[in-house]
C-alpha positions, 0 to 999 in steps of 0.5 A: 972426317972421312976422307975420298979419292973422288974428284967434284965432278965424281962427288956431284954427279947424280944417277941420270933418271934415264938408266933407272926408269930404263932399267925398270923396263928391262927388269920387269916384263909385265909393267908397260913402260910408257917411260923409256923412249925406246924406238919401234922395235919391230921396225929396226932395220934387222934385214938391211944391217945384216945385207950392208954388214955383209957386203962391207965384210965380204969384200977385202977392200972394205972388211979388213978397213971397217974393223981397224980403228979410224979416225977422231973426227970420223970417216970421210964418206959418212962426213960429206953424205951427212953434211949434204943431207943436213944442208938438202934438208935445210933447203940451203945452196952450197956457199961460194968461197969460204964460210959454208956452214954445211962443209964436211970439215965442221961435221964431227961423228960422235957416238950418238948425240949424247956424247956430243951434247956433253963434250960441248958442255966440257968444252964452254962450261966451267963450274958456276956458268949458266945454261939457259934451256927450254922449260921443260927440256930433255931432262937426260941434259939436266945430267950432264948440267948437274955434274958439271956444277952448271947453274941453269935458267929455265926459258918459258915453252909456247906451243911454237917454241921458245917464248922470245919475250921471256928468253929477252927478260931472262938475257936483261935481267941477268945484265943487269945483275953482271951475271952475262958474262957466265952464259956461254950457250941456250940449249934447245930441242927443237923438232918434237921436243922431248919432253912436250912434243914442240916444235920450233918455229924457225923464226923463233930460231932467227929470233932467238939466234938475234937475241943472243947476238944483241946480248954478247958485248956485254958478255964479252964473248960469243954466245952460242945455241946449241940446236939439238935435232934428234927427233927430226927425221921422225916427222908424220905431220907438219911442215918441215921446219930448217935448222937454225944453221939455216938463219942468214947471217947467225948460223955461226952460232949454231952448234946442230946436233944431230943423230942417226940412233933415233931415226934408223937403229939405237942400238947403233950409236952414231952421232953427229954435229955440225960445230962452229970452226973455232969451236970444232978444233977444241971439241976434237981434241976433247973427243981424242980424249974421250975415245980417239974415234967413234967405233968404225964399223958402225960409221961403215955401216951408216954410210953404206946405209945412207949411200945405198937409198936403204936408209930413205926407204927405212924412213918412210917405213917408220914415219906411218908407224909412228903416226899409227901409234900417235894416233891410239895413245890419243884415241886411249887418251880421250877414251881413259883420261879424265877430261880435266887432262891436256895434251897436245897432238904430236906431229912427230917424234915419240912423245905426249906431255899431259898436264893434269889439274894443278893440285894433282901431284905427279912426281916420283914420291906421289901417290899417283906415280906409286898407284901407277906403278903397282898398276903395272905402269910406268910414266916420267914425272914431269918434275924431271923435266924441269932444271934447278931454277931459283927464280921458279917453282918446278911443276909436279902435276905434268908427266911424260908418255912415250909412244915409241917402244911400245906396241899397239895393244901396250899403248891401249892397255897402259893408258887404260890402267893409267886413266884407272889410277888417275880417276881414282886419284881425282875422286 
């Protein structure tokens, strides 16, 4: 038997299929890549980080500061201003005394969401355990569940959210199989959902956050929803919908996850969570293992960004391009695709899920996914999207589009040659 040094966690782990189809993009400047969720790159804020850049760097009060290290749990300032954005977004008044959900010392920066979303995972999750998450969901997640050697149960998606009915079933019958006590948390995304484009209606968050509530006694310990909000700030229709921080009583629960990549730079990773107290110590701890601190110019940065009014102003700059482009994919979809085809409108975000008729397969070994691909075009099989649930058959006729990265005539273009491929798949 041929002997390794690798550990299990080294041996499971798979490759994400974020850094192939990434990689794809980057390498192959004639596909359009309606994959990759790459942000609008014409609108990355290039004048205003070289204008704060500068004014941090020229004054010897603040240059010398930002290029040392700082701390683990991040810099003061981006803590607070953060914190009070999250609790002015949620519509939520400072608490008296103890117990305010939104204080600066719960927020922890990391860098970008995806740290925080695995350094959770490490620090609820021993090998075995469930994680109960929307069906379909952020597939990058899937990653960090598969190399963790999680089990996961999928939770059934409605056009407004989490199908409460199903989450119910799911938390009984696993009662009933003494499976309870292995569910530590249920991870949602829940503002423009990566990968369908839902949004989750706030009372289905206090319906969820009561649900897990109900089911604790007989797991034996608290079981906590991880809220990730990343696409929040990328709203351009629809009413804004709080946070579940935002649910009277539950909010204890709530890990909120929270990022400045998507709506301001991506390529400057900062990231943050609001977290539980008795959960915040441990998570820190695993963090000054990780890194010690995120990198500290980049919090400077953002923190000048968010005191300055440059970052509300990038905000409204980006929300009418996001809408544009939201608007040609649908215009290319209703043009290109067959009618059998389904989507939904997104109202924020960067994403469209379509749904092909059920006998067409769209996955990564389909005829439709390698026509696509020697059309120059690339798309995100929908079976990513689906975690290992025993109880289910995993969708292939779905797949995802992203709208962020690519420019008006890309958009036109790519769903023209993808509606080509389709028609001809359909006969």
């Amino acid at each position: 038997m041929k002997r390794t040094a690798f550990s299990a966690l080294g041996r499971r782990t798979a490759e994400p299929p974020i850094s192939w189809l990434m990689k794809m993009t980057l390498d192959h400047p004639h596909l359009i890549s309606l994959a990759a969720g790459f942000t609008d790159n014409p609108s990355l804020p290039v004048r205003e980080v070289r204008e704060t850049l500068e004014e941090i760097l020229r004054s010897p009060a603040s240059g010398p500061p930002a290029l040392q290290y700082g701390s683990t749990v991040g810099d003061p300032l981006l803590r607070r201003l953060t914190a009070e954005r999250l609790r002015v977004l949620d519509g939520v008044k400072p608490a008296r005394g103890g117990g305010d959900l939104y204080a600066p010392e719960r927020l922890l920066v990391t860098s970008g969401s995806q740290q925080l979303l695995y350094m959770i995972t490490e620090a609820l999750c021993d090998p075995g355990d469930l994680v109960l998450l929307e069906d379909p969901t952020y597939f990058v997640y899937l990653g960090i569940t598969q190399s963790h050697g999680l089990r996961c149960r999928g939770i059934r998606l409605a056009e407004d959210g989490l199908d409460l009915d199903y989450l119910a079933g799911v938390l009984e019958q696993l009662k009933r199989q003494g499976e309870l006590s292995r569910v530590k948390m249920l991870y949602l995304v829940t503002y423009y959902q990566n990968p369908t484009g839902v949004t989750t209606r706030f009372e289905k968050k206090v319906g969820a956050l009561e649900l897990l509530r109900r089911y604790e006694r007989a797991a034996g310990h608290p079981i906590y929803l991880l809220e990730d909000a990343a696409y929040r700030e990328l709203r351009f229709a629809g009413p804004a919908v709080p946070s579940a921080l935002a649910c009277a009583g539950l909010g204890e629960r709530v890990i909120y996850a929270g990022t400045y990549s998507k709506p301001f730079a991506t390529g400057a990773r900062v990231g943050f969570g609001l977290l539980p107290r008795e959960l915040f110590s441990i998570v820190t701890r695993i963090k000054g293992n990780h890194d010690f601190g995120s990198a500290n110019l980049l919090q400077q940065l953002m923190a000048r960004v968010l005191r300055s009014g440059r970052y509300e102003a990038h905000l409204e700059e980006v929300a009418p391009r996001y809408a544009r482009k939201a608007a040609v994919i649908g215009q290319a979809l209703r043009a290109h695709f067959p009618a059998s085809v389904r989507w939904m409108e997104p109202q924020g975000g960067m994403y469209v899920w379509a749904r092909l008729p059920a006998g067409l397969k769209a996955g990564l070994r389909s005829k439709l996914f390698q026509a696509a691909l020697a059309r120059d075009v690339l798309y995100v099989p929908g079976e990513l999207c689906y975690a290992d649930d025993p109880t289910r058959r995993k969708p292939a006729h779905e797949l995802r589009l992203s709208f962020g990265g690519g420019s008006l005539p890309e958009l036109r273009a790519g769903i023209a040659r993808l509606g080509e491929v389709l028609t001809a798949q359909m006969g």
